[in-house]
N, C-alpha and C positions, 0 to 999 in steps of 0.2 A: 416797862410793861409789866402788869399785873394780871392773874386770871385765877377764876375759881377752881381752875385742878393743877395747879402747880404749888407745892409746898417749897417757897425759899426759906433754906439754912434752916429746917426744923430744930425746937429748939430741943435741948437734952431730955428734959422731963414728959414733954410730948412723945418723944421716940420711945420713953421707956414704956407710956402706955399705950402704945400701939400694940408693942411687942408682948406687952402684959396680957392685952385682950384675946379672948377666946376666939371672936369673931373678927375678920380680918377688917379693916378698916380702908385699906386700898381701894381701890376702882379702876379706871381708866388713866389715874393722876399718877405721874414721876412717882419713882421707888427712890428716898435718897440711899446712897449711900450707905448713911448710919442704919441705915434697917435692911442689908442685906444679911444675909443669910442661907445657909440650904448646903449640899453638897454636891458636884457636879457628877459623883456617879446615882444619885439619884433618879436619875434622868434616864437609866435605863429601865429600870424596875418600872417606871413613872409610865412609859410606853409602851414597855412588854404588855402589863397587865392592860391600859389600855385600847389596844391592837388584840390583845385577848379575849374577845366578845364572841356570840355564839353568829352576831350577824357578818365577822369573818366569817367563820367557815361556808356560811353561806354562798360563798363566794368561790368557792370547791363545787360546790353540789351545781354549778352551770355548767361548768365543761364536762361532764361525760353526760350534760340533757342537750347541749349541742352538739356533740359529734365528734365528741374527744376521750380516748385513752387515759387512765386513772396516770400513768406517767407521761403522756403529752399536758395534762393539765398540770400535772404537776410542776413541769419546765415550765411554762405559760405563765405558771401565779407565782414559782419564788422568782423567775426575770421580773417579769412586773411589779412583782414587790420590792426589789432589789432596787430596781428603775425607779418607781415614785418615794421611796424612802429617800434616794439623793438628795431629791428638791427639800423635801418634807424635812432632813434633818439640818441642813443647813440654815434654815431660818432660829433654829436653836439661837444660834450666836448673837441674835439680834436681843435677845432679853437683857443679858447684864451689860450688855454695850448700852443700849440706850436706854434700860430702866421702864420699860413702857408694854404692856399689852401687845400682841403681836399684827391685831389690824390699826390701831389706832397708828400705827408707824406709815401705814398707808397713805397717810396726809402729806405727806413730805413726800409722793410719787402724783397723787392724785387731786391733792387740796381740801381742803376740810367738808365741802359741798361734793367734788368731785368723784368723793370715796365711795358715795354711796351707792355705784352699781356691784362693786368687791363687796363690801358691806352686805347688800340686798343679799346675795349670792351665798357671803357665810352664815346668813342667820336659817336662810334655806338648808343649808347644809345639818346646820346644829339642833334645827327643830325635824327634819328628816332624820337624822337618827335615834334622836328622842321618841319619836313614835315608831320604828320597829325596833329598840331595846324594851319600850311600855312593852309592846304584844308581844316579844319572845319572852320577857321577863314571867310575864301574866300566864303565859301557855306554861313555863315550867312551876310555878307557885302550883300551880290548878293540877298538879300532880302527887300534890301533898296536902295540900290546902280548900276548902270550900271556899266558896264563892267566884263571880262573872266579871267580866270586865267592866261593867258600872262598879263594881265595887273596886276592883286590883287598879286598874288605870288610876283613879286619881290616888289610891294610896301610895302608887310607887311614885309618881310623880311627884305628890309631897315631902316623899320622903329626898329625892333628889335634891327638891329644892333647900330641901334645910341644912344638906350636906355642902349643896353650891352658896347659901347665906356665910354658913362657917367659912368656907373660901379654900384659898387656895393651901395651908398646912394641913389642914385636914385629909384635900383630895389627895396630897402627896404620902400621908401618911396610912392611907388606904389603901391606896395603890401598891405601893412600895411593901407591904405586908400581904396583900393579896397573892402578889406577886408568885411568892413560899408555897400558898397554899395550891394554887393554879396551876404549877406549873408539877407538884405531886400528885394530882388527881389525870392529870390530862396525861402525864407520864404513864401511869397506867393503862387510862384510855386507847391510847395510840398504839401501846406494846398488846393491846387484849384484839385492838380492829387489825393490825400486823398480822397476825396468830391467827384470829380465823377466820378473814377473810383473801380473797385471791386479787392481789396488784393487778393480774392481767386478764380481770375481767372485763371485759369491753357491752356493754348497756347497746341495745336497739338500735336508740339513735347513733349511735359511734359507729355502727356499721362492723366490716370484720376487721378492717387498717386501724380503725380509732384515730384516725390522724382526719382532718381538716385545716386546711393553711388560714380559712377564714374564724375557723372559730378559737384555733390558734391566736392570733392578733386578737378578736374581741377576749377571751380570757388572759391576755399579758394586756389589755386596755382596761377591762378590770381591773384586775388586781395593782396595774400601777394607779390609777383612778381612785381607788378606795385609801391609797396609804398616800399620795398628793392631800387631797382634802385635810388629812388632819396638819395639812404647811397652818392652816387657820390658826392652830389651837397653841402652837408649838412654845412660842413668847413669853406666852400667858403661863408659863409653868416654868422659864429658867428667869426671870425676872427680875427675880428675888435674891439671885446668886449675884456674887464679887462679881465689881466690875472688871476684873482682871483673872480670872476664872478661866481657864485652857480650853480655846474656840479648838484646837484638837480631838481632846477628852471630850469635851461636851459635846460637839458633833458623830462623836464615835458613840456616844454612849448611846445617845438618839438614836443614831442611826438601827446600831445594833439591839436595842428594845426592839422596836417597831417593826424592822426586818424581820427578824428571827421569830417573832409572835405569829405575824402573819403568814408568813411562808409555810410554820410549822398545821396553824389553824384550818389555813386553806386546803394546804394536801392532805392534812387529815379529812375533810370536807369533799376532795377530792376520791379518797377511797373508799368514804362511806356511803358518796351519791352514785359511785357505779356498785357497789355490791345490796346497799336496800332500796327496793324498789318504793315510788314517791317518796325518797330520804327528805325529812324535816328536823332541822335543826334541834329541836328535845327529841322528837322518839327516837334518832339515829345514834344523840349521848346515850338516853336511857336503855335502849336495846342492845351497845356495846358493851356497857359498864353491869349490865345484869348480867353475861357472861360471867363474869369475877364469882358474883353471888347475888341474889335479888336483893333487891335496895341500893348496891350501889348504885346505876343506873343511874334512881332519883336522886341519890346524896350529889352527885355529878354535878346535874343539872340544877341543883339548890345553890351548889357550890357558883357555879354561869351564873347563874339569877342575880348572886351579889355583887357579880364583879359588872354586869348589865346595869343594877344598882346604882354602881360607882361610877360609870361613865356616863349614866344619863348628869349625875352631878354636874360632873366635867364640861357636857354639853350647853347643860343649862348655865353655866359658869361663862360658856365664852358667848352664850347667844346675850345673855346680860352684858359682858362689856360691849361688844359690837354693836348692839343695841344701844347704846349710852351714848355709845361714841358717834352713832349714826344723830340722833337727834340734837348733841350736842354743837353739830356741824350746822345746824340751823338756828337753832336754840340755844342760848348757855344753861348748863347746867351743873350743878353744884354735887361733886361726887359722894355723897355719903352712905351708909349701910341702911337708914329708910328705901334711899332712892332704890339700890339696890335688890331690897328686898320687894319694891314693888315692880322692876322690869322683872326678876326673878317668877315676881306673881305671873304677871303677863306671857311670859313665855313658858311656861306650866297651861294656862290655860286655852291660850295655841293649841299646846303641842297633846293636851287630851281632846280638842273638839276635831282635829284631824284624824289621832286616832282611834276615835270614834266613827269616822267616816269612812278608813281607808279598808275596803276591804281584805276578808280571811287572807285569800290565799294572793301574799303580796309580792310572791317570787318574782314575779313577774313587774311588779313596781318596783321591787328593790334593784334589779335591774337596771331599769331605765333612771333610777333614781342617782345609781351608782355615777353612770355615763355620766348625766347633767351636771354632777358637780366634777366631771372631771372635764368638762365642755367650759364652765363657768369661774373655774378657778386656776386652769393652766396659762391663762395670757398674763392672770392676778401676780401667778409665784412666777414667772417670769419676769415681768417690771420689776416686782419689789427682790427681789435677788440678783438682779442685774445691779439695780440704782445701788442695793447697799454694799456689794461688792466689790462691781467695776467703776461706778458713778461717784456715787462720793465717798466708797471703801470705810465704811461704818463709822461716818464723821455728821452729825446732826445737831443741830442747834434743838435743843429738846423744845423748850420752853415757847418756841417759834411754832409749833405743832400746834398746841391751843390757842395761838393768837391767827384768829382769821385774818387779817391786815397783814400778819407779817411776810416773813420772806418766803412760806410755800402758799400761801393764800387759800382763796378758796374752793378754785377750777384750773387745776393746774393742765394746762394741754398736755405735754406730753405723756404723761404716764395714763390717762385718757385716750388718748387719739392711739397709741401703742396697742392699748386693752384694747380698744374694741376694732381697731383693723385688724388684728389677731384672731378675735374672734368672729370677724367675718369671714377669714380667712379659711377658718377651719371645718366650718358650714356645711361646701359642700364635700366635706369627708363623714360629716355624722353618721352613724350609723343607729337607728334606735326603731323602736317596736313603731312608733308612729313620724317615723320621716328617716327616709334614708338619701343623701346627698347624692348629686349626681357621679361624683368621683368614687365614690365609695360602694357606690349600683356597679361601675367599668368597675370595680375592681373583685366582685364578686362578693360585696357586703365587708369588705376590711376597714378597718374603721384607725386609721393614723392620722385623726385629726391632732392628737395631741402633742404630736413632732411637729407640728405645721404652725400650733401656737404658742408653742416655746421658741421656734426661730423667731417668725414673725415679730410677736410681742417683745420679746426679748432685745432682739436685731433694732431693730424700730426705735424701744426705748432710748439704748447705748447709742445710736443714729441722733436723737434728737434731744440729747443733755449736751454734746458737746461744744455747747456755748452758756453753760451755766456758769455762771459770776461765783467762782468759789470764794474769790476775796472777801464779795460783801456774806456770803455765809459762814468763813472763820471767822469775822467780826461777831458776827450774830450766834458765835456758837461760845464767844468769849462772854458774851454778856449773859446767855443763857446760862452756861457755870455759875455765873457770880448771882444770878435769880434766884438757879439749883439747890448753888450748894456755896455759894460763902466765897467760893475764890474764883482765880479766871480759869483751872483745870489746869 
């Protein structure tokens, strides 16, 4: 079996110029071997920074506008952070185990046809944060800089895209240096909002207790919600590391990025939405950090803008593979750096004609945006961390992923019929601005759909592999080696 995105036993002088080129030449296709690379504590800096965005904190500023104490929200977003960083860092391990992107691994759960509701789901995810990184980016430039959103939206976006063409060394070497910079200014930040503002002030809506049970659980459903989503993205950036690379360290390192970014972002977000009244994500930087002395404020906020910058990269980086991989499950197609640059094109032009549409004040869609992908992706990282763990414990015939005929084909029921009992499942727990489930009405608006699709989906999957033929897939993982990489592994 032959296919256009597996590279069998590349030969030496090819791998030297892969490694030569500026621009990455990878795709959706197998990582040999000979072109790994990278260091596994990288991987924290990698997610610090970005989990480091200004559309974290925003995720602060709900709980004391629903009913909650700058220290109850607090508990609420580092649990919840703590909670979906579990799922979120364990897919790490799946990069240099199988060499592969982190949804296109979804084939071997779902089938190459199959994939495409996970699929539909991430590129939603990746082009929703692309349009409110554009408009908080745009709001903080517009503080130093002239010019409207006709003009800044499609510049930043350009500018993302050229960062996501270069690929993936670049965005790690972005990240991983922003990191320094981020994490000195916000140091600051945090020590000047400490200082003079009051932890125990309690906001209107909070009432005089600050405590709500309900708005409790929706802020630890956020915040786990927002740090799940990036399970999408996780693959796609240890990839490139040794196949024998410490699923310890590397989950630790993840974990501890991601964790510690958000928790930190959020509660700061947290004590800045209870002490300034309508807190928005720039004026609450810039009206902290002017404290210090004026201008820092905006230097802050310039400082965010880049690191906004850098993640939209990120974004647009994985809605292009997803994307590849989604029409390649219909379509064959041949992974190259044109192709690339033209899904690249495409989801750039998305992601400004939305944000051109989505109205100013998006608090309220960012929201409901949050929830959806945590509604749309928890039945997702259930199957696919179950199958790679307890299922076939990170053992994949790689090269059988691109072959529609072969042994995961191209509608594969289980990891299907898992996802989406799952997510019926969870339904009526939803909790959102425009539908709230009938169990979640009885419970006074609590919304633990996302315990209900991690059993189910999860439960379900492990339930219905246990008559999977492992024999005929060590066969197929033997020949897959010898496709790979020259030997049988």
């Amino acid at each position: 079996m032959s296919t256009s995105l597996t590279t069998p036993n590349p030969a030496p002088a090819a791998d030297n110029e892969r490694r030569g080129s500026v621009i990455e030449q990878r795709s959706i296709d197998y990582v040999p071997r000979s072109e790994r690379h990278g260091k596994v504590w990288h991987q924290g800096p990698f997610w610090f920074t970005g989990n480091f965005v200004l559309p974290t904190m925003v995720i602060g500023f709900i709980g004391p506008a629903i009913g909650l104490s700058v220290w109850w929200t607090v508990l609420a977003v580092v649990l919840g952070a703590c909670f979906g960083t579990f799922f979120m860092a364990f897919h790490a391990n799946q990069g240099p185990r199988t060499g592969l992107p982190q949804m296109i691994q979804s084939r071997a759960q779902f089938g190459s046809r199959g994939a495409i509701v996970p699929f539909a789901a991430s590129v939603f995810v990746y082009v929703g944060f692309m349009v409110f990184d554009t408009i908080l980016a745009t709001q903080g430039l517009q503080l130093a800089l002239p010019g409207d959103k006709l003009f800044w939206y499609p510049v930043l976006i350009a500018l993302s895209i050229v960062i996501a063409v270069v690929g993936h060394d670049l965005l790690h070497f972005i990240q991983r240096w922003l990191t320094y910079v981020l994490v000195a200014v916000f140091a600051i930040i945090t020590v000047l909002a400490i200082v003079n503002f009051d932890a125990t002030t309690v906001t209107a809506a909070a009432g005089a207790a600050g405590w709500d049970a309900t708005s409790f659980l929706v802020m630890f459903s956020l915040a786990a919600g927002y740090n799940i989503s990036y399970a999408i993205y996780v693959s796609d950036y240890s990839r490139y590391l040794p196949q024998d690379a410490s699923a310890p360290k590397l989950i630790g390192w993840t974990y501890l990025g991601a964790a510690v970014s958000a928790s930190w972002l959020m509660s700061l977000g947290a004590l800045l939405g209870s002490n300034i009244p309508d807190a928005d994500a720039i004026g609450a930087v810039k009206t902290v950090g002017d404290m210090l002395f004026p201008g820092f404020g905006t230097f802050a906020v310039l400082v965010s803008t880049v690191a906004l910058i850098s993640i939209m990269g990120v974004n647009a980086y994985g809605a292009m593979l997803t994307g590849t991989t989604a029409v390649d499950g219909f379509r064959k197609v041949r992974a190259t750096v044109r192709l690339r640059v033209i899904g690249l094109a495409i989801v750039g032009l998305v992601t400004l004609a939305i944000a051109l549409l989505i109205p100013d004040n998006y608090l309220g869609s960012f929201n409901d945006f949050v929830l959806l992908m945590l509604y749309f992706l928890v039945p997702w990282t259930a199957v696919n961390l179950v199958d790679f763990y307890l299922v076939r414990r990170g053992k994949y015939a790689i090269a059988e992923i691109f072959n529609p005929r072969g042994i995961y084909g191209r509608w594969a029921w289980r990891g299907m019929v898992a996802y989406l009992l799952g997510f019926v499942a969870m339904i009526p727990f939803f909790y959102t601005s425009f539908y709230v489930g009938p169990v979640s009405e009885a419970l006074g608006g609590a919304d633990i759909s996302f315990v209900v699709g991690l059993v189910v989906s999860g439960g379900l999957h492990l339930l219905f592999s246990r008559n999977l033929d492992h024999a005929a897939e060590a066969e197929a993982r033997t020949r897959s080696e010898l496709e790979l990489e020259g030997t049988a592994g």
